[in-house]
mmCIF file as Biopython writes it, N, C-alpha, C and O atoms, coordinates in Angstrom:
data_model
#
loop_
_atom_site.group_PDB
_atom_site.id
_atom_site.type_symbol
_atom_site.label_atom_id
_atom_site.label_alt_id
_atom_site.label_comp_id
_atom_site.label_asym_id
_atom_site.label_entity_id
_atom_site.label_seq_id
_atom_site.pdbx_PDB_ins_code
_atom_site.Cartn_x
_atom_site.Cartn_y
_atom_site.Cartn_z
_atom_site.occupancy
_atom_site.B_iso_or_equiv
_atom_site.auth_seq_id
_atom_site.auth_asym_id
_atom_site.pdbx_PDB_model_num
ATOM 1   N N  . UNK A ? 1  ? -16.682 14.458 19.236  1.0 0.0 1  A 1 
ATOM 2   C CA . UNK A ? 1  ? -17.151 13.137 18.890  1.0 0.0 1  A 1 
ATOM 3   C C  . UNK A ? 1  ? -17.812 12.525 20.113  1.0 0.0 1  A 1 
ATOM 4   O O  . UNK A ? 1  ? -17.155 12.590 21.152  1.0 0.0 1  A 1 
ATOM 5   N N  . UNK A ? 2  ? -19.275 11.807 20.173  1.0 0.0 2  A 1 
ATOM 6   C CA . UNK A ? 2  ? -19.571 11.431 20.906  1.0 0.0 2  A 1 
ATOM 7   C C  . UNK A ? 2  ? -19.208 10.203 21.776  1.0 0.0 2  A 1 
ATOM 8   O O  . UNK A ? 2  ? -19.679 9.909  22.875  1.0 0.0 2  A 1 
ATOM 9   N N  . UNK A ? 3  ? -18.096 9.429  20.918  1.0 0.0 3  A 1 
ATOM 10  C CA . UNK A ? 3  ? -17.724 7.872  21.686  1.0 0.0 3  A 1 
ATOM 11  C C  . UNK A ? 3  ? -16.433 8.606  22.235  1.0 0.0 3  A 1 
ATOM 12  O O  . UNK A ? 3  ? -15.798 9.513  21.696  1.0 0.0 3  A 1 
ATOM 13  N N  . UNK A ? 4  ? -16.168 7.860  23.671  1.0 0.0 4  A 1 
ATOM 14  C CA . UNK A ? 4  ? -14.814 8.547  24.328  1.0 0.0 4  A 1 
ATOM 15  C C  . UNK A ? 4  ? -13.801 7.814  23.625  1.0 0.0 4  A 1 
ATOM 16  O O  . UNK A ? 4  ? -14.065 7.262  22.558  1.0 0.0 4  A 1 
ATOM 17  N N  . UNK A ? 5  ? -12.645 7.769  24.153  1.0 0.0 5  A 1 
ATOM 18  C CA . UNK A ? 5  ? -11.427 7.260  23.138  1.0 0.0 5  A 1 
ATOM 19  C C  . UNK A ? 5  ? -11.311 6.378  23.570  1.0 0.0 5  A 1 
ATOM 20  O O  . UNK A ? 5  ? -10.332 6.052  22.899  1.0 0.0 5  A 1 
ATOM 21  N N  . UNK A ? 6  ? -11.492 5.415  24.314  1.0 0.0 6  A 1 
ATOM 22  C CA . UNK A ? 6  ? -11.536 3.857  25.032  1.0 0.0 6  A 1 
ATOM 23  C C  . UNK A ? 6  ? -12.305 3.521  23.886  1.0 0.0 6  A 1 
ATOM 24  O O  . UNK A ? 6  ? -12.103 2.422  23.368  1.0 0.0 6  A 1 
ATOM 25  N N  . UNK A ? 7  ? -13.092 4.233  23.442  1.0 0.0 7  A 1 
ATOM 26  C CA . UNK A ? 7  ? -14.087 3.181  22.132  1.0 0.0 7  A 1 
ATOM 27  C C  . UNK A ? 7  ? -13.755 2.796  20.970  1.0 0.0 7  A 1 
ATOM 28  O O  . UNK A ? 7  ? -14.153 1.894  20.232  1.0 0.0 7  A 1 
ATOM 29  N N  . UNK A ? 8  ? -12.620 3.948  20.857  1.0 0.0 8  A 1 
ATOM 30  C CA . UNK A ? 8  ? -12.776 4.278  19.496  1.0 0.0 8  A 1 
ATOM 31  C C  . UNK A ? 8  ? -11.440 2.849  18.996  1.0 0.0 8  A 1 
ATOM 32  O O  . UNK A ? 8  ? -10.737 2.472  19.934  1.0 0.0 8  A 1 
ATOM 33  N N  . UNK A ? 9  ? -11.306 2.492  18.256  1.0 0.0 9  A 1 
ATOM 34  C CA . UNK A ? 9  ? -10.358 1.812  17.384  1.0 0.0 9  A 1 
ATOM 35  C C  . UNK A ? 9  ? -9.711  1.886  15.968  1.0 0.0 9  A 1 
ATOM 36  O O  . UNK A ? 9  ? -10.126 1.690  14.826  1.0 0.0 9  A 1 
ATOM 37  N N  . UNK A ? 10 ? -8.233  2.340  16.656  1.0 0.0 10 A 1 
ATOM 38  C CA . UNK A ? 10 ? -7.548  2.701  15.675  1.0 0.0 10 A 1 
ATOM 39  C C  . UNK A ? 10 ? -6.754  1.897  14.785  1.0 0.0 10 A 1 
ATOM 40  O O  . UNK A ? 10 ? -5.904  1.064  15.100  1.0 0.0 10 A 1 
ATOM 41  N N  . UNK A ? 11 ? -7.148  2.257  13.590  1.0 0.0 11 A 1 
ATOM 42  C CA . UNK A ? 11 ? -6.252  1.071  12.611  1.0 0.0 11 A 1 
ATOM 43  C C  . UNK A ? 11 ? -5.802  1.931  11.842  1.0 0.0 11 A 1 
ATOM 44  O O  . UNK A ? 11 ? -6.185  3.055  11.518  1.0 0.0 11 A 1 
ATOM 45  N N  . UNK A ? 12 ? -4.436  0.928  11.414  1.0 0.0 12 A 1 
ATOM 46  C CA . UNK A ? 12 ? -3.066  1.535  10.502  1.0 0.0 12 A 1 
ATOM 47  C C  . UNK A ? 12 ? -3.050  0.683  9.452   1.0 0.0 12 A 1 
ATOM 48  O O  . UNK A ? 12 ? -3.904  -0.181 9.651   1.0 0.0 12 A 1 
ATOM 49  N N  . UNK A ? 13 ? -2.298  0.462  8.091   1.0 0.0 13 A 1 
ATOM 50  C CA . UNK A ? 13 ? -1.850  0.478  7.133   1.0 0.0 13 A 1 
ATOM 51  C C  . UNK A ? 13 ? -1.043  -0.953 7.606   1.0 0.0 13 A 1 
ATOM 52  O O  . UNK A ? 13 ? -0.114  -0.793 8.399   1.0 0.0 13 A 1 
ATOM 53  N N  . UNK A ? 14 ? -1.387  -2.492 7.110   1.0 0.0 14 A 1 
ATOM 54  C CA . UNK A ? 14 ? 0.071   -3.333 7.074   1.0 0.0 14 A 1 
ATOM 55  C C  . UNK A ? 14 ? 0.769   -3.436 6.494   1.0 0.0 14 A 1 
ATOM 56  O O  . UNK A ? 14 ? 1.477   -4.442 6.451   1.0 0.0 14 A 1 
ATOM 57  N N  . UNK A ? 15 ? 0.975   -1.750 5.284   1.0 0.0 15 A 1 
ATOM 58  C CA . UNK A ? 15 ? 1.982   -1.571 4.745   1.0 0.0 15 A 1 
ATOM 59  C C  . UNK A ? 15 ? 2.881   -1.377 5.313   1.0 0.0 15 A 1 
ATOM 60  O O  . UNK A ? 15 ? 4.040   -1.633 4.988   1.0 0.0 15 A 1 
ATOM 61  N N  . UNK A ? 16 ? 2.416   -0.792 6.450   1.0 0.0 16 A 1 
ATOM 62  C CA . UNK A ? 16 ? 3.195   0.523  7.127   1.0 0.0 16 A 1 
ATOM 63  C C  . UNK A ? 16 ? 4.618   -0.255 7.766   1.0 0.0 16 A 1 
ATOM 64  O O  . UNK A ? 16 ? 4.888   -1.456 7.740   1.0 0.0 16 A 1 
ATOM 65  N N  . UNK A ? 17 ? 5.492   0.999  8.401   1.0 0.0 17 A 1 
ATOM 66  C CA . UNK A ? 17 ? 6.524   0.084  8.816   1.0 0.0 17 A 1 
ATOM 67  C C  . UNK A ? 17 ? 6.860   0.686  10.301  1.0 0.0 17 A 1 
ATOM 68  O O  . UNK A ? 17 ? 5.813   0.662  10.949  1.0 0.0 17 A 1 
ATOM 69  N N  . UNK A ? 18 ? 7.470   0.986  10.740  1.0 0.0 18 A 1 
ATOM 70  C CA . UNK A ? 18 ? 7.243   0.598  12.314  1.0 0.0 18 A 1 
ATOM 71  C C  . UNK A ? 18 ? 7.888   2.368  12.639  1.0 0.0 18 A 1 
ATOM 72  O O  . UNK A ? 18 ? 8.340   2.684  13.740  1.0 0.0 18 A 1 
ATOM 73  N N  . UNK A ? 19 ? 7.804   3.324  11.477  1.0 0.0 19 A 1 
ATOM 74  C CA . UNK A ? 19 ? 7.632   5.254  11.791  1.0 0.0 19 A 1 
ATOM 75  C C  . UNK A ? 19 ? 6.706   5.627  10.467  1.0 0.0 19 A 1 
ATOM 76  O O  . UNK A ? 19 ? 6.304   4.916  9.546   1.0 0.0 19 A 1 
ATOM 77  N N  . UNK A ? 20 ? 6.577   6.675  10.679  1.0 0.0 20 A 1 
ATOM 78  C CA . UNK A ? 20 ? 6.037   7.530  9.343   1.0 0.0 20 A 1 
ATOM 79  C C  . UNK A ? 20 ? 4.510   6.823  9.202   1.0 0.0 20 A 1 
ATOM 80  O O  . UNK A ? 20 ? 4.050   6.353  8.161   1.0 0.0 20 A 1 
ATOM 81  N N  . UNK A ? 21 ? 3.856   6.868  10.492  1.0 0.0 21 A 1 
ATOM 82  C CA . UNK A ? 21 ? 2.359   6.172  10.143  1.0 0.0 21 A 1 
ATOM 83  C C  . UNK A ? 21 ? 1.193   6.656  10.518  1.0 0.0 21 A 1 
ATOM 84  O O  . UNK A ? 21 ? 1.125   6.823  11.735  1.0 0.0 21 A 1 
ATOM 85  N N  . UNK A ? 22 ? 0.379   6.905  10.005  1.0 0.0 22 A 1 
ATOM 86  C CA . UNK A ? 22 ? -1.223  7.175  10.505  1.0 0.0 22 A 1 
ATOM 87  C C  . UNK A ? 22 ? -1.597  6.429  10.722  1.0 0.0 22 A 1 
ATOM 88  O O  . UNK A ? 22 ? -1.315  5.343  10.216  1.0 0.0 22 A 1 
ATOM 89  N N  . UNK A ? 23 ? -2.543  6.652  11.710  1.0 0.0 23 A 1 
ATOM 90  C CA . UNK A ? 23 ? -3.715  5.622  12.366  1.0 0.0 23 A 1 
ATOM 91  C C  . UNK A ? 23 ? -5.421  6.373  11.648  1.0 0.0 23 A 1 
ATOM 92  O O  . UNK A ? 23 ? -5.610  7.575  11.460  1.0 0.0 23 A 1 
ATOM 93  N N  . UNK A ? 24 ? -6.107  5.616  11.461  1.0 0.0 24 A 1 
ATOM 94  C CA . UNK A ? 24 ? -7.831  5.938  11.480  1.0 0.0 24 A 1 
ATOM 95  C C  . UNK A ? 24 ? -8.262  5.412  12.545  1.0 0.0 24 A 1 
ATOM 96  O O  . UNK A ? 24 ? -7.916  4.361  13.085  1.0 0.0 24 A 1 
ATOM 97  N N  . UNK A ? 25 ? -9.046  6.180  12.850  1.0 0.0 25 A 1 
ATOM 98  C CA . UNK A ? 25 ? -10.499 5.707  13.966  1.0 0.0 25 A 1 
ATOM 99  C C  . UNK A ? 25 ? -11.829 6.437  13.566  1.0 0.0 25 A 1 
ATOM 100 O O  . UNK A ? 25 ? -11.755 7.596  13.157  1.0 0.0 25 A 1 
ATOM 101 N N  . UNK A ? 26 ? -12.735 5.967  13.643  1.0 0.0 26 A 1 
ATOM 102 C CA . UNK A ? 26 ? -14.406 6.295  13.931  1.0 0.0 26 A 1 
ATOM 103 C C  . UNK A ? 26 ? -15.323 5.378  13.872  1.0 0.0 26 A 1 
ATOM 104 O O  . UNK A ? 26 ? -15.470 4.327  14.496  1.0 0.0 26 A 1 
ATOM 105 N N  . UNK A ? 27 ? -16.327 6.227  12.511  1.0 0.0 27 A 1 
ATOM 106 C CA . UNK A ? 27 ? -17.375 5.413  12.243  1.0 0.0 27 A 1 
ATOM 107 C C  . UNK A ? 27 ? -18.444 6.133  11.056  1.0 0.0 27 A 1 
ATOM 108 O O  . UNK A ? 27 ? -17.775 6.711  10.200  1.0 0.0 27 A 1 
ATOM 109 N N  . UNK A ? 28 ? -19.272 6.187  10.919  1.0 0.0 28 A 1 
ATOM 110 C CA . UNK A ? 28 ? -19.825 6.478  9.724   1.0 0.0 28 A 1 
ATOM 111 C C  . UNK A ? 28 ? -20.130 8.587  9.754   1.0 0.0 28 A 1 
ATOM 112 O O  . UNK A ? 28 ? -19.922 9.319  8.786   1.0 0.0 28 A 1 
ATOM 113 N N  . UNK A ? 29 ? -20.528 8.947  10.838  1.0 0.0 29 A 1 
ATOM 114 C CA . UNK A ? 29 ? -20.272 10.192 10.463  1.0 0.0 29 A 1 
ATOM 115 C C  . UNK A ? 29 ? -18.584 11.130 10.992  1.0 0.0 29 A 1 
ATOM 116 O O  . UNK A ? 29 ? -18.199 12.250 10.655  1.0 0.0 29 A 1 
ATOM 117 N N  . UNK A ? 30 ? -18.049 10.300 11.728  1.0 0.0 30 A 1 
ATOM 118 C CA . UNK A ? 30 ? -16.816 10.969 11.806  1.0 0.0 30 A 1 
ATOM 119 C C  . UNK A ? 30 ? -15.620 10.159 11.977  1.0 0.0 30 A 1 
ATOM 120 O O  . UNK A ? 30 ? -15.573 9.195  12.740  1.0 0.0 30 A 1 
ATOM 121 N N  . UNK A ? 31 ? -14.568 10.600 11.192  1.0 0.0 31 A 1 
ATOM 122 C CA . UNK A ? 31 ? -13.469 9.529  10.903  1.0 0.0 31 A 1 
ATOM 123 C C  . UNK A ? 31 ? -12.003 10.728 11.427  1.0 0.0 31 A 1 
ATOM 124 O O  . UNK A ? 31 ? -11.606 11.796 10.962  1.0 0.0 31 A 1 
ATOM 125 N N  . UNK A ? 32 ? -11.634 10.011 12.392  1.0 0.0 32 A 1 
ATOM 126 C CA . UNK A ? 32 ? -10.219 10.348 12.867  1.0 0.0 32 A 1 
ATOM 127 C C  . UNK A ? 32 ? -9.007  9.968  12.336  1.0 0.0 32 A 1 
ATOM 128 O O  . UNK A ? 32 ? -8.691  8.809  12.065  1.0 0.0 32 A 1 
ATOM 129 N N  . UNK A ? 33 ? -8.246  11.075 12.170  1.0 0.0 33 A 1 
ATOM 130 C CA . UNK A ? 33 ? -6.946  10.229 11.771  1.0 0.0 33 A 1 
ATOM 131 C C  . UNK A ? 33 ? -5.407  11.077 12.937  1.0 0.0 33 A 1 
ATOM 132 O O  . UNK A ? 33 ? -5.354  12.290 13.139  1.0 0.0 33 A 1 
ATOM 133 N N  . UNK A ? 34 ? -4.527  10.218 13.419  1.0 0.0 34 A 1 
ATOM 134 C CA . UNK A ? 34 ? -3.331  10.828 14.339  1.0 0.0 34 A 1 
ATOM 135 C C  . UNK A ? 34 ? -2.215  9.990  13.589  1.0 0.0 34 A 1 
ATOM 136 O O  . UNK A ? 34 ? -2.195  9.191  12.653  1.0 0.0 34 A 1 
ATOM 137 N N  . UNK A ? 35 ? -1.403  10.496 14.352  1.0 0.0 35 A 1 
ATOM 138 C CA . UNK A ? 35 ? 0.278   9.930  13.995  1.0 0.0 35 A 1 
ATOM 139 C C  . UNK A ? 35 ? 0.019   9.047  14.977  1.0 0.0 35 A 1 
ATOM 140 O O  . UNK A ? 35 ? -0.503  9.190  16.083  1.0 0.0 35 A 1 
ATOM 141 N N  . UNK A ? 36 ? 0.668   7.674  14.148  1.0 0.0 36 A 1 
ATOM 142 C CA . UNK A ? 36 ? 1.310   6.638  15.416  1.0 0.0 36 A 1 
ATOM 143 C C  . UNK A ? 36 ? 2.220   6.612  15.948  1.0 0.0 36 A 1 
ATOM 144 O O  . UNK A ? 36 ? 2.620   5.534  16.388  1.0 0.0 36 A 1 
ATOM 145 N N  . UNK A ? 37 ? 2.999   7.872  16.156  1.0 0.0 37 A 1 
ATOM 146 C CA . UNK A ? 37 ? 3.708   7.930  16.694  1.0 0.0 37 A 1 
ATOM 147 C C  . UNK A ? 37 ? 3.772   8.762  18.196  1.0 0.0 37 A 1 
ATOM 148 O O  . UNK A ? 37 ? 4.611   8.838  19.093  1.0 0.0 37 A 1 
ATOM 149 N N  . UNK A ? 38 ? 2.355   9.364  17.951  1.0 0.0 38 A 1 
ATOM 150 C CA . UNK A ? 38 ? 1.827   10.287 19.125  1.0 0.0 38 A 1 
ATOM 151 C C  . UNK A ? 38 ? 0.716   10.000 19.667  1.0 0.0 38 A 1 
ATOM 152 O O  . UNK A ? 38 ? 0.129   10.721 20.475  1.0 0.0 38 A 1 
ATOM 153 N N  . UNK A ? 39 ? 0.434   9.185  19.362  1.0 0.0 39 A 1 
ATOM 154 C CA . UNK A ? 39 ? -1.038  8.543  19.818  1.0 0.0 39 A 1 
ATOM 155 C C  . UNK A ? 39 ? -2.095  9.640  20.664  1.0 0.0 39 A 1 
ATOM 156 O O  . UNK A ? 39 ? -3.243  9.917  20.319  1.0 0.0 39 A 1 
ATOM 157 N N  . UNK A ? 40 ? -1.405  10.141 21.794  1.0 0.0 40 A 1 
ATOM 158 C CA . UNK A ? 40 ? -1.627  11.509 22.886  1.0 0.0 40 A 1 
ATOM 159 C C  . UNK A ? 40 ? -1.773  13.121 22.008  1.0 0.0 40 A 1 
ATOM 160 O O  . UNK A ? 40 ? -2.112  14.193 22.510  1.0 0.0 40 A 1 
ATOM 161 N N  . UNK A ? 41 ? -1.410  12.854 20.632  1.0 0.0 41 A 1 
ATOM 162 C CA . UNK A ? 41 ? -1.529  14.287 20.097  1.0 0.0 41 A 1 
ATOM 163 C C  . UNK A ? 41 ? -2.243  14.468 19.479  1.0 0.0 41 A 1 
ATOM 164 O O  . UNK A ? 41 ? -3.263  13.779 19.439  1.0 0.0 41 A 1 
ATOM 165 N N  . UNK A ? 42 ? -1.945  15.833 18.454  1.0 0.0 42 A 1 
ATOM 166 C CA . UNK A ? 42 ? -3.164  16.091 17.747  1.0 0.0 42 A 1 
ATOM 167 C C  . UNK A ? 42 ? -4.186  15.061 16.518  1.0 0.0 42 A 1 
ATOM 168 O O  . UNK A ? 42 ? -3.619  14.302 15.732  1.0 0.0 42 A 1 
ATOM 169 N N  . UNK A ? 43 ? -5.293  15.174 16.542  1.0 0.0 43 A 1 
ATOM 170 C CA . UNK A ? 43 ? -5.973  14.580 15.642  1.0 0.0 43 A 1 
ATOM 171 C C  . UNK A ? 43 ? -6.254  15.223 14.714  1.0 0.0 43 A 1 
ATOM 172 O O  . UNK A ? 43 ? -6.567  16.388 14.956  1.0 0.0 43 A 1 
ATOM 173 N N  . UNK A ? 44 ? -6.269  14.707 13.089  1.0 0.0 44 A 1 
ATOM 174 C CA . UNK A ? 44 ? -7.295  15.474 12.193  1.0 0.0 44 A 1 
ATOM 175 C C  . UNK A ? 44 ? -8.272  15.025 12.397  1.0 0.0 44 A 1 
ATOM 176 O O  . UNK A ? 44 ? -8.152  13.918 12.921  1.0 0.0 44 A 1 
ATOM 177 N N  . UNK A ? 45 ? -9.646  15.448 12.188  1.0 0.0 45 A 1 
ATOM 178 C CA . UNK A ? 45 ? -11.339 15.286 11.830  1.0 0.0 45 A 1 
ATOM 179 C C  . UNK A ? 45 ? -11.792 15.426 10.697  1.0 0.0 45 A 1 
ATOM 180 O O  . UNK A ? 45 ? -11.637 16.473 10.068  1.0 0.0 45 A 1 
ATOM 181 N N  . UNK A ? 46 ? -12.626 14.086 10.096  1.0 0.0 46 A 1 
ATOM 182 C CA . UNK A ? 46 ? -12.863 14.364 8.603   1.0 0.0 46 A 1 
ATOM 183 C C  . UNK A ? 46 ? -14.664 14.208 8.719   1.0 0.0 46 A 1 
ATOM 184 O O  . UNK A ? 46 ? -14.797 13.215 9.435   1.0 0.0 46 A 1 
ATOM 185 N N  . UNK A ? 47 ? -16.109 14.731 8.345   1.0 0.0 47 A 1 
ATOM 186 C CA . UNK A ? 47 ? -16.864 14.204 8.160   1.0 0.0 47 A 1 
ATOM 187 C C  . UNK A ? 47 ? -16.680 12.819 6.870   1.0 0.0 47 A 1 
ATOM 188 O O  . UNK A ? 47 ? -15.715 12.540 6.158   1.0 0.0 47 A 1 
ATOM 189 N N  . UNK A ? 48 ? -17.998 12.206 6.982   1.0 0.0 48 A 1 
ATOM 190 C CA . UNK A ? 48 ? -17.834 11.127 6.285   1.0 0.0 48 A 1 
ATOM 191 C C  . UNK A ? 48 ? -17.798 11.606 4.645   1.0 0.0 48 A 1 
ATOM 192 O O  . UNK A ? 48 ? -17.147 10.807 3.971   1.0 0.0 48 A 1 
ATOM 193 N N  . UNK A ? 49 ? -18.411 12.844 3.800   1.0 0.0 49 A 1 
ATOM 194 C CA . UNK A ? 49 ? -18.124 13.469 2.846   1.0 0.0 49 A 1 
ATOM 195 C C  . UNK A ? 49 ? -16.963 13.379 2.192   1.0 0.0 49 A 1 
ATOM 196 O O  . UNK A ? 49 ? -16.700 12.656 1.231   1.0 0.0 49 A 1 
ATOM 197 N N  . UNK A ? 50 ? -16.041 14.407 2.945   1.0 0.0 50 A 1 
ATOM 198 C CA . UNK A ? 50 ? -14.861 14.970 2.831   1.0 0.0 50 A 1 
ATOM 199 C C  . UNK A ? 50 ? -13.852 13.610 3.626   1.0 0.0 50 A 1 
ATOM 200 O O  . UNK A ? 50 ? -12.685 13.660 3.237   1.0 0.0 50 A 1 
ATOM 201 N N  . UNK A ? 51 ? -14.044 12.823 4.317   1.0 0.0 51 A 1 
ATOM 202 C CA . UNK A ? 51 ? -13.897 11.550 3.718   1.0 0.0 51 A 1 
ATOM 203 C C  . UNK A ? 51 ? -13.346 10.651 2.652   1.0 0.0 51 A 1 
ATOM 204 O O  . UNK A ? 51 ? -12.210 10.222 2.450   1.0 0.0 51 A 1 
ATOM 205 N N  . UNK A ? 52 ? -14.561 10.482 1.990   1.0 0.0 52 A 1 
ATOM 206 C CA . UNK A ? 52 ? -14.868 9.887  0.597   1.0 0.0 52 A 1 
ATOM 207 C C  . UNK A ? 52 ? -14.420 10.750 0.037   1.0 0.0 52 A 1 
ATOM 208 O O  . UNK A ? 52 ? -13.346 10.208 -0.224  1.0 0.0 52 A 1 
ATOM 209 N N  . UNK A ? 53 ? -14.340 11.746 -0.411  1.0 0.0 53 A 1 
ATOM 210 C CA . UNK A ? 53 ? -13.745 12.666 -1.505  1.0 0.0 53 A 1 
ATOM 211 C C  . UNK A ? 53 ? -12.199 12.210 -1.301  1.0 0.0 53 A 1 
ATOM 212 O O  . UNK A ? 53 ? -11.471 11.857 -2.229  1.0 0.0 53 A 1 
ATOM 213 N N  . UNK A ? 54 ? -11.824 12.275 0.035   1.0 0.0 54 A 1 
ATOM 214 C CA . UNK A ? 54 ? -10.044 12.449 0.157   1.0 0.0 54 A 1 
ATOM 215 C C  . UNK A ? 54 ? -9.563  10.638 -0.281  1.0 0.0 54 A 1 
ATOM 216 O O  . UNK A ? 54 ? -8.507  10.228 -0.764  1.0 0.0 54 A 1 
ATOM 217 N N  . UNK A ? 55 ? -10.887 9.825  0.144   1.0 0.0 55 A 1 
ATOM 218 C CA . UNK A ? 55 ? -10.083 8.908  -0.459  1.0 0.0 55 A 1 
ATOM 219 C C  . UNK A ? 55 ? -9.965  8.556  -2.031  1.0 0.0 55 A 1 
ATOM 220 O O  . UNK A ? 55 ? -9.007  8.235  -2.735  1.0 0.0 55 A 1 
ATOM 221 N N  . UNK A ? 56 ? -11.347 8.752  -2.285  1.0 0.0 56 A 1 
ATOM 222 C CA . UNK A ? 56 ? -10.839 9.391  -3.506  1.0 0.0 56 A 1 
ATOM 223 C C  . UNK A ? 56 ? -9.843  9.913  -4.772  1.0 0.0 56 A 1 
ATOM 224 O O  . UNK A ? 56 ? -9.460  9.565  -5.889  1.0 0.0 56 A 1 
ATOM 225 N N  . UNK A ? 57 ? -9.756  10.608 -4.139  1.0 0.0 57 A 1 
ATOM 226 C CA . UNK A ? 57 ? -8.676  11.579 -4.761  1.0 0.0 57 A 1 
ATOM 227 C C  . UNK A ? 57 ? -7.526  10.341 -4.652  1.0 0.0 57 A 1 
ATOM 228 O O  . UNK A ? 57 ? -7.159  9.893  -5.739  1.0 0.0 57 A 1 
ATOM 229 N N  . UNK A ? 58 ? -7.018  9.841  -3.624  1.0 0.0 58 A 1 
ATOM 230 C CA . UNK A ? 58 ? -6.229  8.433  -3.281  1.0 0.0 58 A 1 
ATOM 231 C C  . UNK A ? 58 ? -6.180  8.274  -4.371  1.0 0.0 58 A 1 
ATOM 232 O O  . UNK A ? 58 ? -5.502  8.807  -5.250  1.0 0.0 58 A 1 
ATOM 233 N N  . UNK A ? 59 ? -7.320  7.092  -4.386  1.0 0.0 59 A 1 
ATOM 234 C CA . UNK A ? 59 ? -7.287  5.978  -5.135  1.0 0.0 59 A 1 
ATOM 235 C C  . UNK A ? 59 ? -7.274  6.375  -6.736  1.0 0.0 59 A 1 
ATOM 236 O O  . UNK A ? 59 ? -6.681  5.645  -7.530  1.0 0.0 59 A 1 
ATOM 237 N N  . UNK A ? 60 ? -7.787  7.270  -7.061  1.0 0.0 60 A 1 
ATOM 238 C CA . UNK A ? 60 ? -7.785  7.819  -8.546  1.0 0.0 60 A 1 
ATOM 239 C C  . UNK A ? 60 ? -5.840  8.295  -8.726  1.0 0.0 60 A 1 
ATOM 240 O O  . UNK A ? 60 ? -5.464  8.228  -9.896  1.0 0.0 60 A 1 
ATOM 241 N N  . UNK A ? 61 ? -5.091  8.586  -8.032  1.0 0.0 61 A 1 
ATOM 242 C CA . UNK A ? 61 ? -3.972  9.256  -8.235  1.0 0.0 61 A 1 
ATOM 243 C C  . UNK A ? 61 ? -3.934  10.741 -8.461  1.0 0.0 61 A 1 
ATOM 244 O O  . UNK A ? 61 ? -2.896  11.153 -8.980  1.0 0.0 61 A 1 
ATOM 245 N N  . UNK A ? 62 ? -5.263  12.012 -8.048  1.0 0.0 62 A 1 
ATOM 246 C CA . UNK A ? 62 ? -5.298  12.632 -8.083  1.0 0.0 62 A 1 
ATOM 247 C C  . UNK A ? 62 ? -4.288  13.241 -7.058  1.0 0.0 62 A 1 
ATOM 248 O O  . UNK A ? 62 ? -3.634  14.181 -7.509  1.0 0.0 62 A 1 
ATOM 249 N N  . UNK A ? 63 ? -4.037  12.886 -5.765  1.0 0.0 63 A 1 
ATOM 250 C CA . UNK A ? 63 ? -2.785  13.740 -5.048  1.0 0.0 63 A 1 
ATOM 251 C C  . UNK A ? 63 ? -1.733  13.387 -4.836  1.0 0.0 63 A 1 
ATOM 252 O O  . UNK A ? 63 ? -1.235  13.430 -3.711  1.0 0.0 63 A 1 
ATOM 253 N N  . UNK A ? 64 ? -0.978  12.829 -6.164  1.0 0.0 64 A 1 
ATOM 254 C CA . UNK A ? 64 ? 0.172   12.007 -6.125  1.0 0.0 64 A 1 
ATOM 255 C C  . UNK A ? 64 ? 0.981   13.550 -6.679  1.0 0.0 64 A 1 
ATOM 256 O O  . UNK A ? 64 ? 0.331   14.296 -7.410  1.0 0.0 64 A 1 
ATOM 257 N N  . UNK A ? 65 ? 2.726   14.018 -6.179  1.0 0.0 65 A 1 
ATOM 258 C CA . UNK A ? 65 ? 3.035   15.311 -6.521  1.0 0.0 65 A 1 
ATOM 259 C C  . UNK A ? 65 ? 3.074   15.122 -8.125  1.0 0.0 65 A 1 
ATOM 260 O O  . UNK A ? 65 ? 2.994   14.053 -8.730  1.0 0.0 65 A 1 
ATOM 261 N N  . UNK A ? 66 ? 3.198   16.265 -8.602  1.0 0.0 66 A 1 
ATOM 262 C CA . UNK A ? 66 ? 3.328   16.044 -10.267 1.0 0.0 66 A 1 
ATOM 263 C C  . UNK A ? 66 ? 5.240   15.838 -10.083 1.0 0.0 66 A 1 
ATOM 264 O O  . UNK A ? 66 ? 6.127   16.023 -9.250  1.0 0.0 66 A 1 
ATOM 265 N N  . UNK A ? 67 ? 5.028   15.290 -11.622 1.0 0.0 67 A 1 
ATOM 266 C CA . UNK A ? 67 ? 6.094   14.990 -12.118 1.0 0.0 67 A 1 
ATOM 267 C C  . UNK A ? 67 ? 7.583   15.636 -12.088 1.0 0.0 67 A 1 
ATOM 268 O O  . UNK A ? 67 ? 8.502   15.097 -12.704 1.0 0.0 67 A 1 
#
């Protein structure tokens, strides 16, 4: 990613509760996501596509476990 990590700004969920949380960061072609609980560790990488598809899938209830 071309912005260093001083740039980037990460936002969480004010669902969330204070374990068990992801953070996002980017911008229109690449969207980060880490544990807030590791801030220093690994990241996933999503293009902006695959993205939209995953939220997607969210918001429709497509990756909720089955019944």
């Amino acid at each position: 990613m071309a912005e260093s990590n001083e740039a980037l700004v990460w936002r969480k969920s004010s669902a969330c509760g204070s374990s068990a949380c992801v953070e996002v960061a980017g911008g229109a072609e690449v969207i980060l996501v880490r544990d807030s609980d590791d801030p220093g560790g690994a990241r996933l990488q999503f293009d902006a596509a695959d993205w939209r598809a995953f939220l997607a899938g969210v918001c429709s209830g497509a990756l909720l476990p089955p019944d």
